[in-house]
C-alpha positions in Angstrom: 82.6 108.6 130.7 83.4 108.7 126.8 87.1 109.4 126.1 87.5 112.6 124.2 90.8 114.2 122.5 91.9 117.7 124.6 94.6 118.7 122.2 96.2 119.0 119.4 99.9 119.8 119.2 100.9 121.0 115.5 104.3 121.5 113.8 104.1 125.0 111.6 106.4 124.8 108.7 105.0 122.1 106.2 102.1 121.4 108.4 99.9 124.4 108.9 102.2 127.2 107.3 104.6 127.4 104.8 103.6 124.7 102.0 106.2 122.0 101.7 108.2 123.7 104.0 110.1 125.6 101.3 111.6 128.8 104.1 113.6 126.6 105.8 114.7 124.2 102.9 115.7 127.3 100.6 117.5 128.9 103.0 120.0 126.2 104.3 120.8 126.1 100.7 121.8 129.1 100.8 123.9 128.5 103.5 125.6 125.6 102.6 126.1 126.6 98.9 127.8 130.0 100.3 129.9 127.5 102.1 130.9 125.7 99.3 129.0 122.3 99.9 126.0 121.4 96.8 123.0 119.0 98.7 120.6 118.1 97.2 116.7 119.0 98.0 116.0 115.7 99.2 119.8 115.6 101.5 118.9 119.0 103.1 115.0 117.8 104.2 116.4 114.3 105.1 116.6 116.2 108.9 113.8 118.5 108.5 111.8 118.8 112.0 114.9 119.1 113.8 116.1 121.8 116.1 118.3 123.6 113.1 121.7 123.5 115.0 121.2 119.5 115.2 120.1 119.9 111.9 122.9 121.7 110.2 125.1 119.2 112.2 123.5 116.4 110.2 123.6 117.5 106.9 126.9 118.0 107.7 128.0 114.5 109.0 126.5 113.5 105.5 128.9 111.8 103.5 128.8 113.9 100.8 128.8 116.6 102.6 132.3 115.9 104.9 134.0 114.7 102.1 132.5 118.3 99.8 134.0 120.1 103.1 137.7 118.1 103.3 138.1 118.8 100.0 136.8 123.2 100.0 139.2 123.3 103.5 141.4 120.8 103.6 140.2 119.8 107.0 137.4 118.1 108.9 134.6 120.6 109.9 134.4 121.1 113.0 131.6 121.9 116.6 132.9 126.4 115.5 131.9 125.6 112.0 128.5 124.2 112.8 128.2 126.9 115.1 129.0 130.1 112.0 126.6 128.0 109.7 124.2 127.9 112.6 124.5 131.8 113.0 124.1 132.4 108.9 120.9 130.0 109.0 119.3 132.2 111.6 120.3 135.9 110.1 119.0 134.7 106.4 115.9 132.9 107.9 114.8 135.9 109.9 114.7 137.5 106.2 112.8 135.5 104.6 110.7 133.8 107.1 107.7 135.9 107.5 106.9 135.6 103.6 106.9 132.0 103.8 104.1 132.1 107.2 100.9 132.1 105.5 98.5 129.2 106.2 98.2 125.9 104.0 95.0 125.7 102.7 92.4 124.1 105.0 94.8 125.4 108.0 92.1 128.4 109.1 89.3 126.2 108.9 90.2 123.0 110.4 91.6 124.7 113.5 87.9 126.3 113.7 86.6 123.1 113.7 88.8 121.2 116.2 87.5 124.0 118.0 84.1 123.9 118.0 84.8 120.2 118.8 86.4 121.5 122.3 90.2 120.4 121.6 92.8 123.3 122.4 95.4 123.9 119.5 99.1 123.6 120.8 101.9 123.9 118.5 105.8 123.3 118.3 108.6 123.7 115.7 112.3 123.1 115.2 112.6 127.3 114.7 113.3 129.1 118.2 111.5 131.9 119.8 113.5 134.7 118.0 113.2 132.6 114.2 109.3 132.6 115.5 109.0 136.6 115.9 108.4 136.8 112.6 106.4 134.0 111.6 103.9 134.3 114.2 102.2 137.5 113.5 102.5 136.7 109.9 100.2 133.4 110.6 97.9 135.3 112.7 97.3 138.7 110.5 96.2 135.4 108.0 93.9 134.0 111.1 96.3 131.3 112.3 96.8 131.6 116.0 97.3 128.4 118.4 97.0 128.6 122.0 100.4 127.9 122.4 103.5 127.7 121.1 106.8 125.9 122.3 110.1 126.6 120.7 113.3 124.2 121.2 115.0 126.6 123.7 111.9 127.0 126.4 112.4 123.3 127.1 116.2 123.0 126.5 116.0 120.1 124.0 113.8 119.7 120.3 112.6 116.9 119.0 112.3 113.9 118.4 112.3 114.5 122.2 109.0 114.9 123.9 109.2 118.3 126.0 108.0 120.3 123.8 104.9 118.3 123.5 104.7 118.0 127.5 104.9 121.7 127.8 102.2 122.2 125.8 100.1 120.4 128.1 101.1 122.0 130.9 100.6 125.8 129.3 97.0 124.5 128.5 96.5 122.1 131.6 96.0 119.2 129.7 96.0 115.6 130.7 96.6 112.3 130.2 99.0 112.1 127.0 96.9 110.0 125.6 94.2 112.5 125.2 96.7 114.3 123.0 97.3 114.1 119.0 100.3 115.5 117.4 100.2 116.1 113.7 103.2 117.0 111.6 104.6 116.9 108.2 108.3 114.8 109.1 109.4 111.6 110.7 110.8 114.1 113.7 107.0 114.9 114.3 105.8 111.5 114.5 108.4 110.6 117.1 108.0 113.5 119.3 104.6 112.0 119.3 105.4 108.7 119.8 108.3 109.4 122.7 105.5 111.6 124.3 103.1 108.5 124.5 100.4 110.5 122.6 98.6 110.2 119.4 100.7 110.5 116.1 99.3 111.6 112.6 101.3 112.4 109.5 100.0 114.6 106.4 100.9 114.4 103.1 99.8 117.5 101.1 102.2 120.3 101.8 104.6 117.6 103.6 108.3 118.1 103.6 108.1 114.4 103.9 106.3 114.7 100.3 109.3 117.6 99.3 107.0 119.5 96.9 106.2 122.6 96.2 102.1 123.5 95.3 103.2 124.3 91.8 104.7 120.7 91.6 102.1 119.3 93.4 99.6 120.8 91.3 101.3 119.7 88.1 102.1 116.4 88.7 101.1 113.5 87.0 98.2 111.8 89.2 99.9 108.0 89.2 103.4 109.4 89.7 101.5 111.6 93.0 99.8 108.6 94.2 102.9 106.8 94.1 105.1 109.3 95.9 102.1 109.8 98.3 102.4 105.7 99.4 106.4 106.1 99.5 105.7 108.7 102.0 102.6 106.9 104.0 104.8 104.0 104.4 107.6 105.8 106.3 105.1 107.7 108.5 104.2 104.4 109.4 107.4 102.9 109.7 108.0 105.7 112.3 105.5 104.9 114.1 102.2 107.1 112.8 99.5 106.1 114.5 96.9 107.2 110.8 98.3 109.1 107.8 95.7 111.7 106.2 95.8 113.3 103.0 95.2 116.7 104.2 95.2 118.9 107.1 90.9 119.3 106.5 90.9 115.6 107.0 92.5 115.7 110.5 88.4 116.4 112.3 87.6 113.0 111.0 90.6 111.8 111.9 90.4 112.5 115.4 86.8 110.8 115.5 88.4 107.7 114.3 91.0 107.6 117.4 88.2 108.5 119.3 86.4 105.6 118.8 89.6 103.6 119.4 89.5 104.5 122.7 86.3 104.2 123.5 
């Protein structure tokens, strides 16, 4: 019997909604400007994918960013300030969230077609179930609705972990991993893929791994794009991507290809 994909598990932010992941990466500047510490875009998306606790915790242990903090408060930050950073993150994000929830182009479509093709449409993110009140009905009013979706505190643990990814199969009974493809837009994607056992594919238009916004893609100079676009393939692959496409509408043909390779 021909092996077939069943599923597809899909990050939201910077892979099917919110281009470049901008709601997230705006808002913890916010945050950490408020609390006196100045990171750069490219420091703050370093983490991007996470669970935003573990994130926040990250940025912080940057070097910059400790030594930013020692000098603001004279002190080491500490488990109570990641916690009141953690708190502001969520009260700003709930905000602004649902602005940033519309579908990247090709989004609509493509799940339409993995459809039609008989795969079910998983999802999980790095927001939790209350962040995800707003941009779920946001994505759907806009016709983006998976079959499911898994937030870090169902399964008690985020990525780069695989439970999410396993609880997905088991909310649409599907089985074995390795008739599963997860697609995302960060290097915490591809190994929640790759610690799961299944499929891993990477995109680049709309990427935080990419880190621009439409208006920068869109105005970019095309040999200074196709460079950043390698730089970016490359660490998908270093992480362990099993393909690298260029856009979400690619992802069909994409799964034909891993098809064959398992055939």
């Amino acid at each position: 019997m021909e092996k077939k994909i069943a599923m597809v598990v899909f990050d939201w932010a910077g892979t099917t909604v919110d281009y470049g992941s901008s709601a997230p990466m705006v808002v913890f500047d916010r945050v950490f400007k408020e609390a006196g510490i100045q990171l750069s875009r490219e420091q703050i998306n370093g983490p991007m994918g996470l669970e935003k606790r573990a994130h926040i915790k990250q940025l912080l242990e940057l070097e910059d960013a400790t030594k930013q903090w020692k000098e603001t408060y004279n002190r080491m930050w500490t488990e109570d300030d990641v916690d009141q950073l953690y708190e502001t993150f969520e009260e700003k994000l709930a905000q602004v969230v649902a602005e940033y929830s519309i579908p990247i182009d090709g989004t609509v479509e493509t799940v339409g077609r993995l459809r039609d093709m008989g795969i079910k449409i998983g999802s999980t993110t790095g927001y939790t179930s209350q962040m995800m009140e707003g941009v779920i009905p946001r994505a759907e009013s806009c016709g983006y609705k998976p079959d499911c979706v898994v937030t870090p505190d169902v399964t008690g643990e985020g990525r780069p972990s695989p439970f999410m990814l396993f609880e997905c199969m088991r909310e649409l009974h599907v089985y074995p991993v390795t008739a599963v493809v997860k697609v995302g837009d960060t290097i915490t994607d591809i190994k929640e893929g790759k610690n799961a056992g299944a499929w891993s594919v990477g995109i680049l238009q709309g990427s935080n791994l990419l880190g621009l916004t439409k208006e920068e893609y869109d105005a970019m100079d095309q040999a200074e794009l196709v460079k950043r676009k390698e730089t970016a393939k490359e660490k998908y692959l270093a992480a362990g991507a099993d393909m690298v496409i260029d856009s979400i509408k690619d992802l069909p043909e994409a799964i034909r290809e891993i098809e064959k390779e398992m055939n």
